[in-house]
ROTOR-709298 format. One line per 2 residues: number of its first residue (from 1); for each residue x, y, z of N, C-alpha, C. Coordinates in nm, 3 decimals. Layout:
N
NUM = X/Y/Z/X/Y/Z/X/Y/Z | ...
END
This chain:
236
1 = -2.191/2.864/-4.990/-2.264/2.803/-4.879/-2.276/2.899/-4.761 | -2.237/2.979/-4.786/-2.262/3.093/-4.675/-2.376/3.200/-4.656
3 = -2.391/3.299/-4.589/-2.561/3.364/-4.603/-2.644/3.360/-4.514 | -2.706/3.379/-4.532/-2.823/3.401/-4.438/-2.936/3.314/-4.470
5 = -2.995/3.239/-4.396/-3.104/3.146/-4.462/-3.259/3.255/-4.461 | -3.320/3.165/-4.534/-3.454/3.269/-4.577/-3.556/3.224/-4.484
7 = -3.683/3.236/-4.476/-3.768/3.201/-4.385/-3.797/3.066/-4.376 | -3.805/3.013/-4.496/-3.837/2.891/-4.544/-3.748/2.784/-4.534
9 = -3.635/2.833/-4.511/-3.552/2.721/-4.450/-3.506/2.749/-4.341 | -3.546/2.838/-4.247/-3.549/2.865/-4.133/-3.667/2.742/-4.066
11 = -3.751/2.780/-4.131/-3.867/2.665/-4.094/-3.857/2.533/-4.092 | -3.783/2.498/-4.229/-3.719/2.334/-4.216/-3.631/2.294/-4.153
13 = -3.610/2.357/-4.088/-3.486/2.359/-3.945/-3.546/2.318/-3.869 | -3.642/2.365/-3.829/-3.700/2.387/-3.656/-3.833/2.279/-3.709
15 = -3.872/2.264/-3.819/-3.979/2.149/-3.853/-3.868/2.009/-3.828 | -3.773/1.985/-3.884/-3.718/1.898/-3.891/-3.687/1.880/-3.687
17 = -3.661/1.979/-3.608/-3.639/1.924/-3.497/-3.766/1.891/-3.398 | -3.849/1.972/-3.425/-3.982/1.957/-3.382/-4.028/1.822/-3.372
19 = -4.007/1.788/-3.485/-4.123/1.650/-3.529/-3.991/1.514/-3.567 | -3.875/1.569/-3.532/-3.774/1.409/-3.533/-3.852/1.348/-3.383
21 = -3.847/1.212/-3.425/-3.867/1.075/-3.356/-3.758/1.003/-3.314 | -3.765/0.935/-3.196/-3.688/0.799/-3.198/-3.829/0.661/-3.237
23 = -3.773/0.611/-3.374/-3.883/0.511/-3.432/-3.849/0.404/-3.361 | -3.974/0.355/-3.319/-3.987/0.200/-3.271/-4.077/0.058/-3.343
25 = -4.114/0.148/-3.403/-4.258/0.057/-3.409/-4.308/0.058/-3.564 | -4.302/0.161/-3.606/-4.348/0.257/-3.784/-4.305/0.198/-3.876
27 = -4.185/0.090/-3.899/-4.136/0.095/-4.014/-4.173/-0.026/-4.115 | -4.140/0.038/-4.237/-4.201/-0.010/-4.310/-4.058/-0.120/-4.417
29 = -4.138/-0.186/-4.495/-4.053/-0.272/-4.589/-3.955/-0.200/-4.742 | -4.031/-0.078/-4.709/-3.928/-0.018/-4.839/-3.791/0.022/-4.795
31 = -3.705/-0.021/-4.905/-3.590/0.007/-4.916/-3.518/0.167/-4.913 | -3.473/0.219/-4.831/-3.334/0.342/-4.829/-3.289/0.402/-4.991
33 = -3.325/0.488/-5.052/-3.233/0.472/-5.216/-3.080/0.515/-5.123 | -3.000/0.442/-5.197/-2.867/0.456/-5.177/-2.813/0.616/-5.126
35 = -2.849/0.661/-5.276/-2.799/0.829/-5.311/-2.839/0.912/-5.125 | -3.004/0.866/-5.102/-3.043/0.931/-4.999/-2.962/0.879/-4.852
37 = -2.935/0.757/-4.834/-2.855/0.711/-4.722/-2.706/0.793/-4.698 | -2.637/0.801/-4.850/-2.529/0.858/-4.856/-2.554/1.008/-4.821
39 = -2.631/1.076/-4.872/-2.730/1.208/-4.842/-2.712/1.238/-4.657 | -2.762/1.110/-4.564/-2.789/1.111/-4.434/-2.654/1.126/-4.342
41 = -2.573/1.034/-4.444/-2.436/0.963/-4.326/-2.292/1.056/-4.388 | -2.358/1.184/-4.499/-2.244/1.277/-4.534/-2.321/1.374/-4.462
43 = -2.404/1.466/-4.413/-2.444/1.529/-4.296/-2.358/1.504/-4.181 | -2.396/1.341/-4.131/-2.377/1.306/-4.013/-2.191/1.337/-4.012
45 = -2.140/1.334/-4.095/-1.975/1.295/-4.108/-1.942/1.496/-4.109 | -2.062/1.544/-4.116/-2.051/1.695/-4.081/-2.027/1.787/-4.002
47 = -2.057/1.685/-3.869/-2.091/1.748/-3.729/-1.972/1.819/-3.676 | -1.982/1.889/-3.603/-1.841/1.994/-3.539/-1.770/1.880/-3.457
49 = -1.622/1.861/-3.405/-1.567/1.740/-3.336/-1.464/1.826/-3.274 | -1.418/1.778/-3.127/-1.318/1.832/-3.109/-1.189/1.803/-3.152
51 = -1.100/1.968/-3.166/-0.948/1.942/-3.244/-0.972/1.908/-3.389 | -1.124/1.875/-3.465/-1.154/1.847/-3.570/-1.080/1.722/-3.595
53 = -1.114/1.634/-3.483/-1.065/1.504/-3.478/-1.162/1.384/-3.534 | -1.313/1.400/-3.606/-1.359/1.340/-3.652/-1.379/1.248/-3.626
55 = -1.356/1.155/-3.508/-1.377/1.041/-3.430/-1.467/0.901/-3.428 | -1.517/0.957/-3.572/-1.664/0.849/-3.537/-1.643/0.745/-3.647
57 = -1.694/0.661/-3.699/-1.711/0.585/-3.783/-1.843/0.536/-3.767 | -1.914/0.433/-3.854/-2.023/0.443/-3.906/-2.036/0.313/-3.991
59 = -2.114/0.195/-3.908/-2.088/0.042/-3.963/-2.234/0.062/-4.009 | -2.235/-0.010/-4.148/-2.383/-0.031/-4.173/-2.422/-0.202/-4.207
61 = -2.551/-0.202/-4.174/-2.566/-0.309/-4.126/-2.709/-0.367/-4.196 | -2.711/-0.479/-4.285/-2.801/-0.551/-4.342/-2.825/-0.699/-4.324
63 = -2.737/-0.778/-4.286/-2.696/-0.913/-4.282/-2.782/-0.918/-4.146 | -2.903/-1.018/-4.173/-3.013/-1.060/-4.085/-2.932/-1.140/-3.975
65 = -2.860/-1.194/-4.013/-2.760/-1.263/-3.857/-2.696/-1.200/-3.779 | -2.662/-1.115/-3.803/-2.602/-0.977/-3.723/-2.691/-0.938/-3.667
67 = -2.841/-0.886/-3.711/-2.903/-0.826/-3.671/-2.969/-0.947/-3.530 | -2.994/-1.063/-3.556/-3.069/-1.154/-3.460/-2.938/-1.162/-3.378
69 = -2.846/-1.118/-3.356/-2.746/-1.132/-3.226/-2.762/-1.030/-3.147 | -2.771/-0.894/-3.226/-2.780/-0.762/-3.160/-2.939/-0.746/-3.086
71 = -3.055/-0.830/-3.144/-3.200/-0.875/-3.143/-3.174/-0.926/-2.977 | -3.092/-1.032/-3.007/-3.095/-1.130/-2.871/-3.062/-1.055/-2.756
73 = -2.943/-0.994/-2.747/-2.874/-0.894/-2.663/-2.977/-0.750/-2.624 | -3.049/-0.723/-2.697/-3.147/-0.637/-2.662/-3.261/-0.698/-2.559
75 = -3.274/-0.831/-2.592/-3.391/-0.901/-2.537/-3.338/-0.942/-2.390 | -3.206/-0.940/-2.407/-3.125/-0.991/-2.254/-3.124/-0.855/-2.170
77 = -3.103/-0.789/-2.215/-3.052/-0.632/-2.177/-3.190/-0.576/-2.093 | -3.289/-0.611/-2.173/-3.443/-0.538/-2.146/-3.438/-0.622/-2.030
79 = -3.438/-0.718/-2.031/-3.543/-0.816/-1.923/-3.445/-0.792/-1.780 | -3.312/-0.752/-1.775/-3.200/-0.770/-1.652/-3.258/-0.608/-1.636
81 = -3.315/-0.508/-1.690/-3.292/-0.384/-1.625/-3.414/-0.376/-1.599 | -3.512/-0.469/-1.634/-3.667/-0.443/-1.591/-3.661/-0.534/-1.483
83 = -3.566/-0.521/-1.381/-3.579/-0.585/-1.275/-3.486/-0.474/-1.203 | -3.483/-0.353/-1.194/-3.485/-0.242/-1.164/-3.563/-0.134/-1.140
85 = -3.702/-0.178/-1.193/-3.796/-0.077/-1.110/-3.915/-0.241/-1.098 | -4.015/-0.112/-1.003/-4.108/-0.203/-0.919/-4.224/-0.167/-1.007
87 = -4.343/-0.318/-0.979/-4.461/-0.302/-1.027/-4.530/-0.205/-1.009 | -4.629/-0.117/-1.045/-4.675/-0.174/-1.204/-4.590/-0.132/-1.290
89 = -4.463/-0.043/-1.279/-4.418/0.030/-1.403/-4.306/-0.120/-1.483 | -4.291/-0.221/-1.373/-4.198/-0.284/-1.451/-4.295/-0.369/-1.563
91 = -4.443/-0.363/-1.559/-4.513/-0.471/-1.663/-4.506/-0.346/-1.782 | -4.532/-0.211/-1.770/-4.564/-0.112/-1.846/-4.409/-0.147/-1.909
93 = -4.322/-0.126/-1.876/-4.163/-0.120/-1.899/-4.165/-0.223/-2.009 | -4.185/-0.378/-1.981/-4.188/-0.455/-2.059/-4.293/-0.451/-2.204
95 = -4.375/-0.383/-2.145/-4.489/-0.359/-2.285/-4.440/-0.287/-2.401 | -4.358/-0.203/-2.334/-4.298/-0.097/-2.475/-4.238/-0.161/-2.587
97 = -4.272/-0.118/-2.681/-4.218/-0.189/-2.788/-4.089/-0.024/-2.847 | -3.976/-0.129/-2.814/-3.845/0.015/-2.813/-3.733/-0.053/-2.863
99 = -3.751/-0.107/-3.012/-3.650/-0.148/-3.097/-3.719/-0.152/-3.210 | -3.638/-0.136/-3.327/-3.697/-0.217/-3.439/-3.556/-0.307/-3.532
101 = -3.515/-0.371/-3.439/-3.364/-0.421/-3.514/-3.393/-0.487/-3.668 | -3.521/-0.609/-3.632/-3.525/-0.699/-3.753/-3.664/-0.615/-3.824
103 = -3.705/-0.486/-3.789/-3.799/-0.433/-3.924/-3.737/-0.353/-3.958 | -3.618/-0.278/-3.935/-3.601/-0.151/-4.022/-3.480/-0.221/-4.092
105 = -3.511/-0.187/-4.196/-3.407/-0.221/-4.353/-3.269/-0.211/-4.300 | -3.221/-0.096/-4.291/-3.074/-0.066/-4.279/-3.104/-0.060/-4.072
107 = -2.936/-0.115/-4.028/-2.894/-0.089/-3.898/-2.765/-0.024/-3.910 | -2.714/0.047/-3.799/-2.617/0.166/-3.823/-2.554/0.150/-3.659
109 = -2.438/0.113/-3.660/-2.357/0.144/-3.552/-2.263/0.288/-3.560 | -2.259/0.377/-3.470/-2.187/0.495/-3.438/-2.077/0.411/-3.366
111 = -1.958/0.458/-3.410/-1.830/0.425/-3.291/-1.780/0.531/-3.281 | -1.710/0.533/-3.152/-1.576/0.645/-3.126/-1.461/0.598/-3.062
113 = -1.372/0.648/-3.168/-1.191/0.602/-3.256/-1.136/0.700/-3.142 | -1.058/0.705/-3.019/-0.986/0.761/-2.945/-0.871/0.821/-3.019
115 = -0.821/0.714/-3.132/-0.679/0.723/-3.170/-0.667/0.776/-3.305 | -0.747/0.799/-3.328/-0.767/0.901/-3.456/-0.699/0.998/-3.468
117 = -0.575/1.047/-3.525/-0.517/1.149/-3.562/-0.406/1.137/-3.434 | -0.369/1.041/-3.351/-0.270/1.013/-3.266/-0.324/1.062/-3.108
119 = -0.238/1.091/-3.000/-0.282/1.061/-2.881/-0.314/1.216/-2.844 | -0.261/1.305/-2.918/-0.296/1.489/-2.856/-0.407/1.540/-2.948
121 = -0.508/1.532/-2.898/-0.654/1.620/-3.018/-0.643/1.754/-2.940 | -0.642/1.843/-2.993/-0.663/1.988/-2.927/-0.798/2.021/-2.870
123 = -0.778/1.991/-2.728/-0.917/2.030/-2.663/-0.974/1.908/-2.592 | -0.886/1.848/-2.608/-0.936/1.722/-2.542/-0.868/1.647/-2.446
125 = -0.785/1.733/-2.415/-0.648/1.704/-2.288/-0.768/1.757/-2.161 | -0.775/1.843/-2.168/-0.888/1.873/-2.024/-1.004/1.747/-2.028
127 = -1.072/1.803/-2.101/-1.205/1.690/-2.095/-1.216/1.600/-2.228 | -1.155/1.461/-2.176/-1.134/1.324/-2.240/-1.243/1.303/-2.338
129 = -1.348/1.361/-2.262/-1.530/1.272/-2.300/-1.526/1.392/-2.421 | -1.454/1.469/-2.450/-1.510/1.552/-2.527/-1.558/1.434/-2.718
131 = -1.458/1.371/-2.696/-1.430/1.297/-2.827/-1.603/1.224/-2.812 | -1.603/1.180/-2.716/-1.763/1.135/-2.702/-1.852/1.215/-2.758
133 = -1.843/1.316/-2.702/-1.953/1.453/-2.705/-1.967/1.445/-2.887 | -1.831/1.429/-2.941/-1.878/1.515/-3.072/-1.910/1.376/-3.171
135 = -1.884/1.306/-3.125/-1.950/1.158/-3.193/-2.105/1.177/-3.200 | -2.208/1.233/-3.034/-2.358/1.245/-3.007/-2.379/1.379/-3.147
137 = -2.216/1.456/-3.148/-2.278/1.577/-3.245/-2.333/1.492/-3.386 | -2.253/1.392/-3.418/-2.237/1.336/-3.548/-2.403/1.289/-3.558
139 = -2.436/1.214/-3.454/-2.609/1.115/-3.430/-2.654/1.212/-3.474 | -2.655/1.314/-3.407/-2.795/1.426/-3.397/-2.799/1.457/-3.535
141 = -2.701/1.487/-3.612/-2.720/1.546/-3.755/-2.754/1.472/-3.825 | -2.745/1.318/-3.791/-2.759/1.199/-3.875/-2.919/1.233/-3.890
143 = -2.954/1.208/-3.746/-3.142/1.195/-3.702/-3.187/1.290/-3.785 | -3.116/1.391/-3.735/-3.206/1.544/-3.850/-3.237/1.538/-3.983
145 = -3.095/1.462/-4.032/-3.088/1.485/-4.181/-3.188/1.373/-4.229 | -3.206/1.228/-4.168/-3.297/1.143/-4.179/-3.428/1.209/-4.162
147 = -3.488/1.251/-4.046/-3.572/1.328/-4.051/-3.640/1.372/-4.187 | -3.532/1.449/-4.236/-3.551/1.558/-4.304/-3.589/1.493/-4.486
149 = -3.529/1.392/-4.481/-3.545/1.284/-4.596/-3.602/1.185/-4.589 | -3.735/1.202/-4.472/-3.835/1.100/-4.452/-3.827/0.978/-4.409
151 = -3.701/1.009/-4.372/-3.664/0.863/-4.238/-3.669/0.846/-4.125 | -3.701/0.727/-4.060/-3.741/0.699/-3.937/-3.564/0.643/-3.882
153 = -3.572/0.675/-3.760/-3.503/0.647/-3.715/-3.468/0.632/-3.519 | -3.471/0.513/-3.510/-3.424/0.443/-3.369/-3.338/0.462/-3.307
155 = -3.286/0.491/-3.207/-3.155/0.491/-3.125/-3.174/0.376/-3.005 | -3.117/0.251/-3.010/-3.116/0.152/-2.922/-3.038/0.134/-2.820
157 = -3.073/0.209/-2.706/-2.965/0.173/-2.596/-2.958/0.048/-2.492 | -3.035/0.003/-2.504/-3.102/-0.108/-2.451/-2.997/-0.233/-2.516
159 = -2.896/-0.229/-2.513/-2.774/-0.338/-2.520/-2.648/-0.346/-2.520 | -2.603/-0.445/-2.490/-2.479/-0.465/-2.402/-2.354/-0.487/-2.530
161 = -2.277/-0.377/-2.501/-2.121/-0.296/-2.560/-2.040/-0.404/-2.598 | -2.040/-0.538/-2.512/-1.974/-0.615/-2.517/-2.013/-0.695/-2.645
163 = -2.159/-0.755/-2.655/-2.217/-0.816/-2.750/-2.193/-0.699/-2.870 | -2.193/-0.603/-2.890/-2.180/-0.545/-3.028/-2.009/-0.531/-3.065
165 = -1.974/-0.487/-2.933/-1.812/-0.562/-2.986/-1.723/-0.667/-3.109 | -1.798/-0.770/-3.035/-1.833/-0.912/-3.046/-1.883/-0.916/-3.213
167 = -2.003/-0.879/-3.219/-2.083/-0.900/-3.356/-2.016/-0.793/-3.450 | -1.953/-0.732/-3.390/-1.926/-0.567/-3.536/-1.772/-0.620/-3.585
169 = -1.673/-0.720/-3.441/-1.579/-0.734/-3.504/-1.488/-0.588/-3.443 | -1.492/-0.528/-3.378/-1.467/-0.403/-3.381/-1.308/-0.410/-3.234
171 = -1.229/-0.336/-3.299/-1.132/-0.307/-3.214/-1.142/-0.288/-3.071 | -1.011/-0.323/-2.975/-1.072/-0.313/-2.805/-1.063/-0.182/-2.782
173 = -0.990/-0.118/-2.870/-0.987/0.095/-2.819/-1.129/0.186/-2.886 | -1.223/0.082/-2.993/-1.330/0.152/-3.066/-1.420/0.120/-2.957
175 = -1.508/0.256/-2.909/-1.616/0.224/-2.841/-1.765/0.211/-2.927 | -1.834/0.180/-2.944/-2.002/0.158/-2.965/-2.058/0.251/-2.919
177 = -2.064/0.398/-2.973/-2.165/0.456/-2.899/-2.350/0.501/-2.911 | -2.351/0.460/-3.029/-2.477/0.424/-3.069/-2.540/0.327/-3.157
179 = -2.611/0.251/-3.133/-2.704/0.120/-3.259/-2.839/0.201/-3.277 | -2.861/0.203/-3.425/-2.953/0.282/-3.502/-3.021/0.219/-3.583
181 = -3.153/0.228/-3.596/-3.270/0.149/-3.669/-3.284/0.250/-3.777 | -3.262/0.246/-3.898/-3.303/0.359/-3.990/-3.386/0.279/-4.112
183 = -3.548/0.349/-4.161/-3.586/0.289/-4.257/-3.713/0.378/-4.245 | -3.764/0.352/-4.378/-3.905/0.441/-4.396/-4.016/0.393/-4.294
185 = -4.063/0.502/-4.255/-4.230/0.446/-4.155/-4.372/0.529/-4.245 | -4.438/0.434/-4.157/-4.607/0.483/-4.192/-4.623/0.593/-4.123
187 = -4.568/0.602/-4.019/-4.601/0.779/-3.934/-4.509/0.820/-3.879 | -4.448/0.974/-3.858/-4.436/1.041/-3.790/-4.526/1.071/-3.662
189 = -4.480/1.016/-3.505/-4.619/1.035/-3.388/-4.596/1.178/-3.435 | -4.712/1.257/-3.342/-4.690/1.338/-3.301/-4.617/1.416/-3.182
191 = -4.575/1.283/-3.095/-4.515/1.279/-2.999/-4.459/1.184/-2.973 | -4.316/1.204/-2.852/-4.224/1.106/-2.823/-4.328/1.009/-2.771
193 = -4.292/0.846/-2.811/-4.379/0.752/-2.765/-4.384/0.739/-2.627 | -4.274/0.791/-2.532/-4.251/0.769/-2.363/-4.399/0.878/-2.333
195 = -4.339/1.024/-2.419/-4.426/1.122/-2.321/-4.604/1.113/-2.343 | -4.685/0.996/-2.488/-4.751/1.009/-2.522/-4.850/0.866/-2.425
197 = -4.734/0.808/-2.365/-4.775/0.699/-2.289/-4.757/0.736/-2.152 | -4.745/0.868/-2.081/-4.730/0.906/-1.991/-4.610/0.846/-1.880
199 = -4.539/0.774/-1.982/-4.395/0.726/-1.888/-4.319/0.852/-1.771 | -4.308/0.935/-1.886/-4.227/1.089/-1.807/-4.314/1.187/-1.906
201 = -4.301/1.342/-1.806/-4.386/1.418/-1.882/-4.282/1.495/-1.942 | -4.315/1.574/-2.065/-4.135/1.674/-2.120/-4.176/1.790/-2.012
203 = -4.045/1.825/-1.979/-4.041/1.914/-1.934/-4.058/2.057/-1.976 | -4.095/2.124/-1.834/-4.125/2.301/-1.954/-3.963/2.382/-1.972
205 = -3.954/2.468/-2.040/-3.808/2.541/-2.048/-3.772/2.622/-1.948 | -3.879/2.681/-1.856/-3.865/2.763/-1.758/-3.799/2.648/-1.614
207 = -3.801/2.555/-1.677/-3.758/2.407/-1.581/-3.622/2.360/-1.557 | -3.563/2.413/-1.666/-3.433/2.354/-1.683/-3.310/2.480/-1.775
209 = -3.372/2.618/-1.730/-3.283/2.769/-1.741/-3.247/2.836/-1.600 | -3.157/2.786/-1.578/-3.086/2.884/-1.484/-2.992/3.039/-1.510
211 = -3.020/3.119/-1.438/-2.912/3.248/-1.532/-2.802/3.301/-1.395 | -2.688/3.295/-1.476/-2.527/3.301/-1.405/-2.493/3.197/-1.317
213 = -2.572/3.154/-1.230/-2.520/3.048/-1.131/-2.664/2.916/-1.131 | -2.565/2.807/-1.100/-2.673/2.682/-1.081/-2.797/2.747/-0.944
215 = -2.929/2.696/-1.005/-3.048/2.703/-0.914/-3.078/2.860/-0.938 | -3.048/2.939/-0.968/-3.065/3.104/-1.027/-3.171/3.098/-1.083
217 = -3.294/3.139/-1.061/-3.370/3.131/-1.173/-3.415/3.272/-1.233 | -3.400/3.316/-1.166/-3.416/3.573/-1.172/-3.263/3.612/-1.191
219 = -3.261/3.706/-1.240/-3.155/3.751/-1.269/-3.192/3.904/-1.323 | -3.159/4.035/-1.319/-3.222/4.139/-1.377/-3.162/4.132/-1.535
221 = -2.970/4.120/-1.531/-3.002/4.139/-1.689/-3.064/4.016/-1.784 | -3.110/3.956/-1.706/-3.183/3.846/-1.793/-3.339/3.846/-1.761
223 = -3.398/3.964/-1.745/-3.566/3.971/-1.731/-3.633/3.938/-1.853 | -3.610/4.018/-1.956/-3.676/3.912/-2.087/-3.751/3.868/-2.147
225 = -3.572/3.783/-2.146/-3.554/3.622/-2.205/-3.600/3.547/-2.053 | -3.627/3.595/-1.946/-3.678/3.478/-1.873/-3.844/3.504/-1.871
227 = -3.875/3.619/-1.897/-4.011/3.664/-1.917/-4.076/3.585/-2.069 | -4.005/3.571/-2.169/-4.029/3.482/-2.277/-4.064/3.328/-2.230
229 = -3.940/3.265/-2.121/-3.937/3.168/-2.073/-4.061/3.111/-2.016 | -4.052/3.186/-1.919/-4.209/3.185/-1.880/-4.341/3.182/-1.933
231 = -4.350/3.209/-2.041/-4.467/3.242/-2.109/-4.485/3.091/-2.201 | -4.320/3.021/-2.180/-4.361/2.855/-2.280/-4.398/2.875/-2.416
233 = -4.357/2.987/-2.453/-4.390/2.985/-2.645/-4.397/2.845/-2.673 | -4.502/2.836/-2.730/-4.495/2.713/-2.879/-4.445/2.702/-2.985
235 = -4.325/2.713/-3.010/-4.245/2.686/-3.160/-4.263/2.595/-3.268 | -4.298/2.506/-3.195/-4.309/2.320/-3.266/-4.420/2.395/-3.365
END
């Protein structure tokens, strides 16, 4: 497993990040094959963790009553935070369609286990959140590897910790850190549905590179790579 990758899977790298989605809306009635789910959630169980503390676990979720609790709690969740911004964006806010709990086949809770491997993880005495951090490592590889095996896939933040608590059954030290819509769609957008509806625009890279110190944006030994920066290559 070691080497150098070739061009061609250099490409399915950067295709696979290019064109991953958060699905809302796409999915369709076919079923996950098993082999390929297991395929997605042994990636995801791949991700780097701190102290190699592995932290996450991974509820999967089919039982339509589960899903209409986590449904409801989304619907509570939306409507209390769309009373946080002002018209017109709060009617636009409500228009989005930014779940798919009861269309996508399989649902997927991410947790993170504090107590996993006992109370000292190496590397995680300074910064606590790290155990967090490498749980988001676990999602991202999940998304990719879905991606990459023609799955759509949702990330639902839009509900309340307490209610999935509640419905998963789940310990008071396990946190919830992500609910996931995973199932085949009719499309890949071409773009994130926020930036294609002009919610927020993506930002450019020359936007968000600073070099040696915060707000730096020149630097000589970094002329360049900030001269690249500037120029906004198109990779996608």
């Amino acid at each position: 497993m070691t080497g150098d990758f070739t061009e061609a899977e250099k490409n399915g790298f950067y295709k696979a990040i290019y064109s991953r989605r958060d699905v809302r809306s796409h999915f369709i009635s076919k079923a996950i094959e098993d082999e390929k789910l297991a395929k997605i959630l042994h990636a995801a169980h791949h991700a780097p963790s701190v102290g190699f503390s592995q932290p996450w676990n991974f509820i999967l979720i089919k039982d339509s009553e589960t899903k209409k609790k986590i449904k409801k709690s989304f619907e509570e969740e939306k409507d209390r935070s769309s009373r946080l911004v002002e018209e017109p964006k709060r009617s636009e806010y409500l228009a989005f369609k930014l779940e798919g709990i009861l269309k996508s086949p399989v649902n997927l809770c991410v947790t993170y286990d504090p107590s996993k491997f006992g109370p000292f993880v190496i590397g995680r005495s300074s910064i606590p959140e790290a155990g967090l951090y490498s749980v988001c490592c676990a999602i991202q590889n999940l998304w990719l590897a879905a991606r990459t095996e023609g799955v759509g896939l949702g990330w639902v933040s839009i509900l309340s910790n307490y209610t999935l608590k509640q419905a998963l059954d789940l310990p008071e030290h396990v946190v919830p850190v992500a609910y996931l819509c995973l199932g085949y769609v009719n499309e890949f957008a071409d773009k994130p549905d926020l930036e294609t509806a002009g919610w927020l625009p993506r930002l450019e890279l020359k936007d968000v590179i600073y070099f040696e110190k915060w707000n730096q944006r020149e630097d000589s030994d970094w002329r360049n790579i900030a001269k690249l920066i500037r120029e906004n290559l198109d990779y996608a």
